[in-house]
TITORSE-632481 format. One record per residue (C-alpha): residue number from 1; residue in three letters; chain; x, y, z. Coordinates in steps of 0.05 Angstrom, whole numbers, plus 5000, padded with zeros to 4 digits. Layout:
kese, vovex, filum, X, Y, Z
NUM, ALA, A, X, Y, Z
...
# end
This chain:
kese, vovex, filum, X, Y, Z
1, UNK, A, 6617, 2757, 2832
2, UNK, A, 6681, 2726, 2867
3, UNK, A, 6735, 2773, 2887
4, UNK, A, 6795, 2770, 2841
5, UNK, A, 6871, 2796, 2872
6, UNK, A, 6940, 2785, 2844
7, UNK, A, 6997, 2754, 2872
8, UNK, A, 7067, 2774, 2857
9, UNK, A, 7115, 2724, 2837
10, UNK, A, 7188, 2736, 2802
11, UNK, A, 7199, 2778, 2742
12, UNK, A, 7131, 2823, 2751
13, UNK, A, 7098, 2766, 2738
14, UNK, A, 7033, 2767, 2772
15, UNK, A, 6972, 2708, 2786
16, UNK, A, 6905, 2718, 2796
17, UNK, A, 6877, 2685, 2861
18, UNK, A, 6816, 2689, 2894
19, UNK, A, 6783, 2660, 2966
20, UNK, A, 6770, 2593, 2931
21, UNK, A, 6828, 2591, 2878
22, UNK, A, 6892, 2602, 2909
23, UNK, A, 6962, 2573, 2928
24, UNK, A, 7015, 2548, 2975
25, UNK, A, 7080, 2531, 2980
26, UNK, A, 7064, 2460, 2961
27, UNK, A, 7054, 2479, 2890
28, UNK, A, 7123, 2517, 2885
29, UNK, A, 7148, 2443, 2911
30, UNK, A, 7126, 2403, 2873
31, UNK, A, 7135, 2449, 2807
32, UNK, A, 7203, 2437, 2826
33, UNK, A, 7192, 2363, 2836
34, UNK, A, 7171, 2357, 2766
35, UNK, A, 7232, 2396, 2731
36, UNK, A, 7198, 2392, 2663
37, UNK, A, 7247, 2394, 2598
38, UNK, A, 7242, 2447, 2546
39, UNK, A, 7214, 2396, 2492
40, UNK, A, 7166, 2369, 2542
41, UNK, A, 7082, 2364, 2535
42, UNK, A, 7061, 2369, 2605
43, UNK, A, 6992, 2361, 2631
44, UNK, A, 6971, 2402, 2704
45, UNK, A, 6914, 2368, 2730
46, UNK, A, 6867, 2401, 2783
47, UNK, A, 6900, 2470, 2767
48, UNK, A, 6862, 2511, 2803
49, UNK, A, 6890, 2575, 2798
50, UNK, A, 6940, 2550, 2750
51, UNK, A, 7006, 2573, 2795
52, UNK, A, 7042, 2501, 2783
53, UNK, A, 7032, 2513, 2703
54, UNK, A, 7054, 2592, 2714
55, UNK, A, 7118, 2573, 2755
56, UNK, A, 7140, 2517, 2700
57, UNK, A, 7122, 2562, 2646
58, UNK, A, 7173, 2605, 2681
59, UNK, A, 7225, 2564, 2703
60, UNK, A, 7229, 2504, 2655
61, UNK, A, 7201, 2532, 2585
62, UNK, A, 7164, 2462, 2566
63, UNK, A, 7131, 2468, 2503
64, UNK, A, 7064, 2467, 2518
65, UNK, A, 7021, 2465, 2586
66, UNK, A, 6949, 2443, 2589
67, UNK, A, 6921, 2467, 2650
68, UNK, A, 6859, 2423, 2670
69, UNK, A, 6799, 2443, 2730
70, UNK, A, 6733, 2425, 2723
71, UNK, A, 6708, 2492, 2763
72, UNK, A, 6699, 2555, 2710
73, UNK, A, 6722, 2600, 2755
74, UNK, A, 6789, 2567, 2773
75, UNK, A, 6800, 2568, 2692
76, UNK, A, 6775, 2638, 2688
77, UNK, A, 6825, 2665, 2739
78, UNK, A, 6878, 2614, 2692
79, UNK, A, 6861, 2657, 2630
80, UNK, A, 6860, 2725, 2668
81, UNK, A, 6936, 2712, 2689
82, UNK, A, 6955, 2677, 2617
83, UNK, A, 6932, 2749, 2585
84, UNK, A, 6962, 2793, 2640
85, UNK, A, 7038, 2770, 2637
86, UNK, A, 7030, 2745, 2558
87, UNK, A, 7040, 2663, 2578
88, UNK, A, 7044, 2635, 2502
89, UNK, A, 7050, 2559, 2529
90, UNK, A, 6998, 2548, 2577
91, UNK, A, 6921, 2522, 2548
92, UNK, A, 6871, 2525, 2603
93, UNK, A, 6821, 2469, 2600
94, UNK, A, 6745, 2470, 2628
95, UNK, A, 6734, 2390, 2641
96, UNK, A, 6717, 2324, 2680
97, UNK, A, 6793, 2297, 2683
98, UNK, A, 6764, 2231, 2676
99, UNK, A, 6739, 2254, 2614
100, UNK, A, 6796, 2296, 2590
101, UNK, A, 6822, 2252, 2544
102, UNK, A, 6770, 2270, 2498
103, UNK, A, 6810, 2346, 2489
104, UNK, A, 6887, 2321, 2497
105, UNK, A, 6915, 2269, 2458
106, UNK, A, 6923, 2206, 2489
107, UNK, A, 6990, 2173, 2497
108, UNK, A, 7025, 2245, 2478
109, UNK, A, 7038, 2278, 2549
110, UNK, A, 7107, 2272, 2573
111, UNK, A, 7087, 2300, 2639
112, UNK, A, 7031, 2304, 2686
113, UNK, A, 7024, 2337, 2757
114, UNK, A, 6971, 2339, 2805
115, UNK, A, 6967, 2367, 2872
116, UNK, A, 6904, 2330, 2884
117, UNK, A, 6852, 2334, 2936
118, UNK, A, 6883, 2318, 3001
119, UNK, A, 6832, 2287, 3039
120, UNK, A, 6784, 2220, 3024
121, UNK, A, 6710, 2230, 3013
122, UNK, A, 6664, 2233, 3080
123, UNK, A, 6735, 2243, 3120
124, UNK, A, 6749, 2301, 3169
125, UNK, A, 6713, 2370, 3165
126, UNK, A, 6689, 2395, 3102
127, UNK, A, 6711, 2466, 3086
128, UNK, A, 6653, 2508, 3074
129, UNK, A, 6650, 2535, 2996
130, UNK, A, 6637, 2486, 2959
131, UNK, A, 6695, 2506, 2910
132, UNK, A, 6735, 2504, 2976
133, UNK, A, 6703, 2426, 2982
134, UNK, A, 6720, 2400, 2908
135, UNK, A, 6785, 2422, 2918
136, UNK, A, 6801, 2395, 2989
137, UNK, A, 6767, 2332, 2992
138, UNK, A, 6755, 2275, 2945
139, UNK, A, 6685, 2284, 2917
140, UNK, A, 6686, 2297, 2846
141, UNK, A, 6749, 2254, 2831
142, UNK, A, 6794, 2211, 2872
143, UNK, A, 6870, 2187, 2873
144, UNK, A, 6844, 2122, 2828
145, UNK, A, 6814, 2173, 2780
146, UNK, A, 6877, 2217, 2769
147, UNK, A, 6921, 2162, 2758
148, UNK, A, 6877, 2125, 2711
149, UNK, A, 6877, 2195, 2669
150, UNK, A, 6944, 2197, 2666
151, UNK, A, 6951, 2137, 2653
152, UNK, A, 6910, 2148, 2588
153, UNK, A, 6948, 2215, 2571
154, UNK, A, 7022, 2195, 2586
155, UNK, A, 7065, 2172, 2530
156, UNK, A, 7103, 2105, 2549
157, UNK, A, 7165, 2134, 2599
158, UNK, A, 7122, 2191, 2612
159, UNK, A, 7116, 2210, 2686
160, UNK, A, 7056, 2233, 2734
161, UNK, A, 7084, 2274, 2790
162, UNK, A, 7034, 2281, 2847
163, UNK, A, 7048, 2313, 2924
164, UNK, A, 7001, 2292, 2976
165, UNK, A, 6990, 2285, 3061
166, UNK, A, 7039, 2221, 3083
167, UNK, A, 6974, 2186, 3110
168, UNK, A, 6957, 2185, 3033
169, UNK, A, 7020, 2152, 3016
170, UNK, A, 6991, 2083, 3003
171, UNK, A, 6935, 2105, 2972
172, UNK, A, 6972, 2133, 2918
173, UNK, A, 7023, 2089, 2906
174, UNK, A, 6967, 2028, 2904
175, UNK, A, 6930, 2078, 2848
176, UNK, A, 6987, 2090, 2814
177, UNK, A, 7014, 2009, 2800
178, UNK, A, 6936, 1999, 2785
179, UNK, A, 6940, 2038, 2727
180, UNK, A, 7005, 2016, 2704
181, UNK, A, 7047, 2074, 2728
182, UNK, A, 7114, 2047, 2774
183, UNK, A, 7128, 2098, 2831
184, UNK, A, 7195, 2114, 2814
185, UNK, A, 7220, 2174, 2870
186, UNK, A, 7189, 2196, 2931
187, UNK, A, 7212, 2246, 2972
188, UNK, A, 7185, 2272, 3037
189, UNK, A, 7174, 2348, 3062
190, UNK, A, 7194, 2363, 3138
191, UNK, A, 7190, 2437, 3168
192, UNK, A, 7255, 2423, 3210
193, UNK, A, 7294, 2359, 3215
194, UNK, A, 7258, 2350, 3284
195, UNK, A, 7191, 2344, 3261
196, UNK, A, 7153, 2289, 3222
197, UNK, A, 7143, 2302, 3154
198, UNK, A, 7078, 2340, 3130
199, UNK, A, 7079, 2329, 3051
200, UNK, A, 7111, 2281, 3002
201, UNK, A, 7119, 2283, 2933
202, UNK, A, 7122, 2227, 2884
203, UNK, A, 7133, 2212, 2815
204, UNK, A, 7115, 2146, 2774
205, UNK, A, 7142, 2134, 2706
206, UNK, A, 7076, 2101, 2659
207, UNK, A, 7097, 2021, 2641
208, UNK, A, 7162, 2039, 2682
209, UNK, A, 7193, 1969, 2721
210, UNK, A, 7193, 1965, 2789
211, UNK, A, 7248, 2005, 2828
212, UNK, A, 7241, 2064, 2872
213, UNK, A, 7288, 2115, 2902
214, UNK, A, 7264, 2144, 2969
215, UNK, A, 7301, 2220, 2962
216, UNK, A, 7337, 2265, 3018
217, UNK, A, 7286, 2293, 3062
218, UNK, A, 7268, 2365, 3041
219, UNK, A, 7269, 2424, 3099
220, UNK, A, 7227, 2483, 3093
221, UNK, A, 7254, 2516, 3154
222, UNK, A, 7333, 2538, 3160
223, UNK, A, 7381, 2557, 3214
224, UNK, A, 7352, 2636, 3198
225, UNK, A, 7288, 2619, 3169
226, UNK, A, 7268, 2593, 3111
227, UNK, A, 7318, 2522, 3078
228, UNK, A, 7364, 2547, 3027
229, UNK, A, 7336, 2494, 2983
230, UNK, A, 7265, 2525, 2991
231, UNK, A, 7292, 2599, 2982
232, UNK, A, 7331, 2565, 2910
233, UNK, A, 7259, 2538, 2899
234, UNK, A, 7223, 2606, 2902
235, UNK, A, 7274, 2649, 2869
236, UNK, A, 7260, 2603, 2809
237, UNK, A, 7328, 2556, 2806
238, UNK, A, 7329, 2493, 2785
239, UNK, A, 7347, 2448, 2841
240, UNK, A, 7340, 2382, 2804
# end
């Protein structure tokens, strides 16, 4: 049986994590990134263990959440933390997201995030569970995969926010036109403004036209540690 622990957000609100299910500050990013509105459907794909649906449930109040993993346990750990701090808008999912559309209406999501796998298939060193492997590298799905199911999900106007490694970058934006979604933002995550960035995120609008806006650089470190942006981004303000 895995080992289950909690993690304490804001407002007593507490999420179940485990070795194989857990989070970073990548998910409070791009969260953020997303900024969904309170009459919003949104769609988290790969949730894992379903901290980027907790912290929009929190901050933004959409109207309804589907949070998607094809690993049991990552869901499990979704439903434990849903029925600990009483979340009435987040669905956890069980499911293939290449098959997903078969549970959520097509063409109804306003929108989706995903903080994918990371790293291609056969690249770099595996990690070593394999819950720790489906998550990390690109064996059960890949880029081409997520954005042709949200490409399926997402109403027309509807936008897929993703975050990824900058090596990744063309990758994603070449899956993302493919399945008819136009990158629309991008915006790229440095520690300090003397070091190359580690993380982007991006967001595509589905049957948007072409046009992009490349974003002020985000910092995660400050003059006294941590950015004041990334301090507003924890505390649980809306910085967009």
């Amino acid at each position: 049986m895995p080992e289950f622990t909690f993690e304490a957000l804001r407002n007593e609100v507490e999420i179940c994590v485990s070795e194989d299910h857990k989070f970073g500050t990548d998910s409070f990013l791009l969260a953020d990134f997303a900024s969904p509105r309170h009459k919003d459907k949104v769609c988290d794909l790969g949730t894992g263990c379903g901290i980027i649906a907790v912290l929009m449930s929190m901050t933004f109040s959409p109207e309804i959440i589907y949070g998607v993993d094809i690993q049991p346990q990552a869901i499990e750990q979704l439903r434990i933390t849903i029925n600990k701090n009483h979340f009435e808008n987040i669905f956890p999912i069980c499911g293939d997201i290449k098959e997903i559309h078969n549970e959520i209406p097509c063409g109804a999501i306003d929108v989706i995030t995903c903080n994918p796998p990371y790293k291609a298939a056969n690249s770099g060193i595996e990690s070593l569970s394999e819950a720790q492997r489906i998550a990390r590298h690109e064996i059960l799905c890949n880029i081409n995969d997520i954005c042709r199911a949200s490409s399926r999900l997402l109403k027309y106007g509807g936008k897929l926010c993703i975050c990824n490694r900058p090596e990744r970058l063309a990758d994603v934006i070449s899956a993302m036109k493919a399945n008819d979604i136009e990158p629309k933002s991008l915006r790229f995550v440095c520690k300090s403004p003397d070091t190359a960035p580690w993380l982007f995120l991006i967001s595509g609008s589905k049957g948007g036209k072409p046009f992009m806006k490349v974003l002020p650089q985000l910092y995660i470190n400050g003059e006294n540690g941590f950015s004041n942006e990334l301090l507003k981004i924890y505390g649980g303000g809306k910085t967009n």
